[in-house]
C-alpha positions in Angstrom: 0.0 0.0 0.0 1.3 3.1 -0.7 0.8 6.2 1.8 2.3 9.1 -0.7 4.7 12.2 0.4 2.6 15.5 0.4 5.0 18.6 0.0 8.0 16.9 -0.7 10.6 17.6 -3.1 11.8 14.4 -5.3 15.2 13.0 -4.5 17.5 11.7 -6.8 20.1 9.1 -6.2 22.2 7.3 -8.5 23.0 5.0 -6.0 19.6 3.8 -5.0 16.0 5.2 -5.2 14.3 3.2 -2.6 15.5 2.5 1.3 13.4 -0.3 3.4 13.0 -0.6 7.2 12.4 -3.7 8.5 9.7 -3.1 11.2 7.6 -6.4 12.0 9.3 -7.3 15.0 7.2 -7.3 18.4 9.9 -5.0 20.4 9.7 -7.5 23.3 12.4 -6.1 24.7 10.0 -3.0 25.9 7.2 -4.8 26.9 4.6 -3.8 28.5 5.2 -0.9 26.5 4.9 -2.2 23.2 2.0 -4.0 23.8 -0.3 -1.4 21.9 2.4 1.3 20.7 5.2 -0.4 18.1 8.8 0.1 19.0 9.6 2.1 16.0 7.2 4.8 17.3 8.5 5.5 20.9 9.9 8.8 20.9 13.6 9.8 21.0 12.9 12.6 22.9 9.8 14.1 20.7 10.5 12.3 17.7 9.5 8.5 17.0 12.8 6.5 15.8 11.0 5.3 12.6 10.8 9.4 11.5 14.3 9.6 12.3 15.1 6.6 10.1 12.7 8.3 7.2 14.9 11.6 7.8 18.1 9.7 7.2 16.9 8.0 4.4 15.4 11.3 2.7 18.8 13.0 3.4 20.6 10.0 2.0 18.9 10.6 -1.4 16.0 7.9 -1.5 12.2 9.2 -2.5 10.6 6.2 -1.5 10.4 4.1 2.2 9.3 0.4 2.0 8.7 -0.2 5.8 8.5 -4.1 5.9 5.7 -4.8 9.0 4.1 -7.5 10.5 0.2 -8.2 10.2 -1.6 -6.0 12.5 1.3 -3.5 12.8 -0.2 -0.5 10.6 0.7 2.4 12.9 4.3 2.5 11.9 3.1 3.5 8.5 0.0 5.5 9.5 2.3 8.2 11.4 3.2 9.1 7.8 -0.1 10.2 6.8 -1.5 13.4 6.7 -3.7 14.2 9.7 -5.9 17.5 8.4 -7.9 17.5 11.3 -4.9 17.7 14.0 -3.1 20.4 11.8 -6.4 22.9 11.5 -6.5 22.0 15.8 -3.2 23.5 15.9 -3.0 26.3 13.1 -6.2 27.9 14.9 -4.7 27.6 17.8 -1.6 28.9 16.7 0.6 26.4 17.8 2.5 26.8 14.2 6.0 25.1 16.0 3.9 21.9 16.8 2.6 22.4 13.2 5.6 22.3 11.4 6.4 19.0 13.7 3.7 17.2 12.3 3.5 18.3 9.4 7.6 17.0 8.8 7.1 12.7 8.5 4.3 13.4 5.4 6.2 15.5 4.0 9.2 13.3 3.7 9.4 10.8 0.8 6.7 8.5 -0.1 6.1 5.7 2.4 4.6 2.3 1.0 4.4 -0.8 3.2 4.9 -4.9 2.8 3.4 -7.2 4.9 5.7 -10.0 6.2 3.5 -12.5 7.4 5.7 -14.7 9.3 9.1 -14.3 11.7 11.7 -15.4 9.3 14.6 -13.1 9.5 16.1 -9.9 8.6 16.8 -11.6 5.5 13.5 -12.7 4.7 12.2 -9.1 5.6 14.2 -7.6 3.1 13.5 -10.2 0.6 9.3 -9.0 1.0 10.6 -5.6 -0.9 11.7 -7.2 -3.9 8.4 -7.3 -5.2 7.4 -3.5 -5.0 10.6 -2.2 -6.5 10.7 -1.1 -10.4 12.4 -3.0 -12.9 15.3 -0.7 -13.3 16.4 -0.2 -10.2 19.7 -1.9 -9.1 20.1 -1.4 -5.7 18.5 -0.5 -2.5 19.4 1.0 1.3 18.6 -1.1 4.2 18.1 0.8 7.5 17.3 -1.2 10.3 15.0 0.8 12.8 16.9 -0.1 15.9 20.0 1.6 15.3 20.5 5.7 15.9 23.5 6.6 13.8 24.7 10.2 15.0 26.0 11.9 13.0 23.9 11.6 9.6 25.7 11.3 6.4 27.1 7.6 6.7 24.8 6.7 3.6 26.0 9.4 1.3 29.9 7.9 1.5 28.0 4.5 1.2 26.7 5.7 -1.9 29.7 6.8 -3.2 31.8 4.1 -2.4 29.0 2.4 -4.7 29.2 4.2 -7.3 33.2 3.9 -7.8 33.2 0.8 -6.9 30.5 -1.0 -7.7 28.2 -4.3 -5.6 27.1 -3.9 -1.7 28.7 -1.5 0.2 28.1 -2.3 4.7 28.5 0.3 7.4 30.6 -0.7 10.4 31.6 1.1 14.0 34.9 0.0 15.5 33.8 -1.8 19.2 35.6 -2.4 21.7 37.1 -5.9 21.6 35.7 -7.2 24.4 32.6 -6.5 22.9 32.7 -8.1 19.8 30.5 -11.2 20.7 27.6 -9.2 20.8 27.7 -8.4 17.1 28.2 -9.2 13.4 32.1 -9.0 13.0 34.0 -8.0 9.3 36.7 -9.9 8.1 38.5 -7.2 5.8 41.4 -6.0 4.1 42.1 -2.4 2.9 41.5 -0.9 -0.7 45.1 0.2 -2.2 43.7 2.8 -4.2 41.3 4.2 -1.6 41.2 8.2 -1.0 39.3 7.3 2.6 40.9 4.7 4.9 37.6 4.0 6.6 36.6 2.7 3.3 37.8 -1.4 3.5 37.4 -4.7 1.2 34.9 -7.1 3.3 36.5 -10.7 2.7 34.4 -12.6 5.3 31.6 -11.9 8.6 31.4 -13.6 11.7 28.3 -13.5 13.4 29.1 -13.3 17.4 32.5 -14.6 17.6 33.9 -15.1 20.3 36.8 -12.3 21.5 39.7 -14.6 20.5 38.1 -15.6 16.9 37.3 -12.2 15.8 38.7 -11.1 12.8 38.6 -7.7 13.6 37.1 -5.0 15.5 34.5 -3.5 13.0 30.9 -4.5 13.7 28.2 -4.6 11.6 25.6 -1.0 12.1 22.9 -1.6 10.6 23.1 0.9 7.6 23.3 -1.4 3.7 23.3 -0.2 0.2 22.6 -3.8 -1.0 22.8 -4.6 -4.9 20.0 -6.1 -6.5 21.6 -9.4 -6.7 21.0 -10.0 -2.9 17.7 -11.2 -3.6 18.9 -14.1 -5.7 21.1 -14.8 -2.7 18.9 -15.0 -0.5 16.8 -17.5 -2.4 19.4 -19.5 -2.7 20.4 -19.7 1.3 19.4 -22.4 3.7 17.4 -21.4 6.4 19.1 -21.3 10.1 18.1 -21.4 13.2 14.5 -21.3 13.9 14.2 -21.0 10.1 15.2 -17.8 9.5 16.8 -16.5 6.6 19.9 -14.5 7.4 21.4 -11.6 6.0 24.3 -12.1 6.9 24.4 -15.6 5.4 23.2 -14.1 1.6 26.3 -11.2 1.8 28.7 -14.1 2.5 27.5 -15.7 -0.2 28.1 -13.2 -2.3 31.1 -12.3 -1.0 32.3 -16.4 -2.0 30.8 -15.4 -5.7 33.4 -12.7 -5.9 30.9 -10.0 -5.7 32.1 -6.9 -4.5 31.3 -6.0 -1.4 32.8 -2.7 1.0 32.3 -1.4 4.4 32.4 2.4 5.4 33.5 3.0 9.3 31.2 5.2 10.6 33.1 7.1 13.3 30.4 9.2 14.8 27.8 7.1 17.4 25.8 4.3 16.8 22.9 4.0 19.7 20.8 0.1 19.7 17.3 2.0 20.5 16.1 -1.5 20.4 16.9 -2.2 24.2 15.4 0.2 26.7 19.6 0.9 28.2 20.5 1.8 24.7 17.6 3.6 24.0 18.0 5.8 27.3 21.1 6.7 26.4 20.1 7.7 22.5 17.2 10.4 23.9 19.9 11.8 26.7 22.4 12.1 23.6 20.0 13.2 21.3 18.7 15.6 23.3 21.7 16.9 24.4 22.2 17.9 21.0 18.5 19.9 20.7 19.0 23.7 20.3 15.7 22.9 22.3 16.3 21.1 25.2 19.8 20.6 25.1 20.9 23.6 27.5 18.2 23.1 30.3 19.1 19.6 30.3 23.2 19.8 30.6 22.8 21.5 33.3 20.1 19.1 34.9 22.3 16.7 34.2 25.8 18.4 35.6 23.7 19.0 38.9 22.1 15.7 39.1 25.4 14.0 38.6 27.2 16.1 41.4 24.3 15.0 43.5 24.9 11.3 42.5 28.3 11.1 43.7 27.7 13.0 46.9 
């Protein structure tokens, strides 16, 4: 179904056209909370984390979301629709700030939806686009909802890593070692000819090594621009555990096909708003950053700190 962008201006990217969001997981991990509001619309701060995702991927170049959801799950997608009511309520009012608010996630690129109707991986979920994107386009931007990169602009060196050097281009942060085991590790080597040396050839991925099998210290982000021919690798795949289709699994393969495949090092933050400690910590930083709220709260903060260790 698609939702349509209202005052939005058409972005062009000759990297990629479309970006999808998986969104049909349950959030259990917030529970009770999400047991009537979705996890992609708590707020980070005063903005849900699926609008910040759209703003990224509008920024980024994409004019079109695919938010892959889960039967049931509409109101991830409805927060992108117009709501004429609400804005007359706050232009009479006058409330033209709170206006331009919710007036921004309509206005951003045009939002269409796919249903996955069962659990089976990140890799299935992307696989449920394939079938709404037009014939001629070759690639697409994954952005899974979960993770807060700070600062924006990972996606456009993504993009241009693509276009020079063609196939699937990852984003990675550098971890801590000792923290590897908690995420999808690169194996990679660097790029003799590259201008940017956080621009590196991924040979192999590890999902959740342990610290002593790691091949390095660069962890899968959740940012993609994957080429088209991930869908045919992720038909060809074997299902894992609990039957899910990994993603992980398909970029291997294609990595074992010779396909090339890069990773840009994003050295800004990376926040997982898919636990409620990470997520804490992404609103504190977020808002610290607010022209809005970040003064009143830096000095909340100093104070309450000075307290603390009292």
């Amino acid at each position: 179904m698609v939702w349509g962008m209202t005052d939005a201006v058409p972005h062009t990217n000759s990297a990629f056209r479309t970006a999808v969001v998986p969104a049909a997981g349950m959030g259990t991990r917030f529970l009770p909370a999400t047991k009537t509001v979705p996890k992609e619309l708590l707020p980070v701060v005063d903005t849900p984390g699926i609008e910040l995702v759209a703003g990224e991927a509008a920024d980024s170049g994409a004019g079109r979301l695919v938010i892959v959801t889960s039967p049931g799950k509409d109101g991830v997608v409805a927060h992108f629709v117009e709501d004429l009511v609400l804005e007359s309520k706050l232009k009479e009012s006058g409330k033209y700030h709170l206006l331009e608010k919710v007036r921004k996630a309509p206005g951003l690129l045009e939002v269409e939806s796919v249903v996955q109707d069962q659990p089976l991986g990140l890799g299935h979920a992307v696989s449920c686009a394939e079938s709404v994107l037009d014939d001629d386009e070759d690639a697409i931007a994954v952005l899974l909802p979960d993770d807060l990169v700070m600062p924006r602009g990972v996606l456009e060196t993504m993009a241009r890593v693509r276009q020079k050097r063609g196939g699937t281009v990852l984003c990675a942060i550098d971890v801590p070692k000792d923290q590897v085991s908690s995420y999808g590790v690169f194996e990679v080597e660097t790029v003799p000819d590259a201008v940017n040396p956080d621009v590196l050839k991924v040979t192999g991925m590890v999902e959740k090594p342990a610290i002593e099998d790691a091949p390095s210290t660069f962890a899968a982000a959740g940012r993609y621009i994957l080429d088209r021919s991930i869908f045919e690798a992720l038909r060809r795949i074997e299902p894992g555990a609990g039957g899910e289709l990994q993603l992980t699994d398909a970029i291997a393969l294609l990595i074992k096909d010779g396909h090339p495949v890069h990773v840009v090092v994003h050295r800004g933050t990376r926040h997982d708003l898919g636990n409620p400690g990470g997520y804490i910590r992404a609103a504190v930083d977020f808002a610290l950053n607010s022209d809005e709220y970040g003064p009143s709260l830096r000095e909340w903060l100093t104070d309450r700190l000075k307290r603390a260790d009292s």
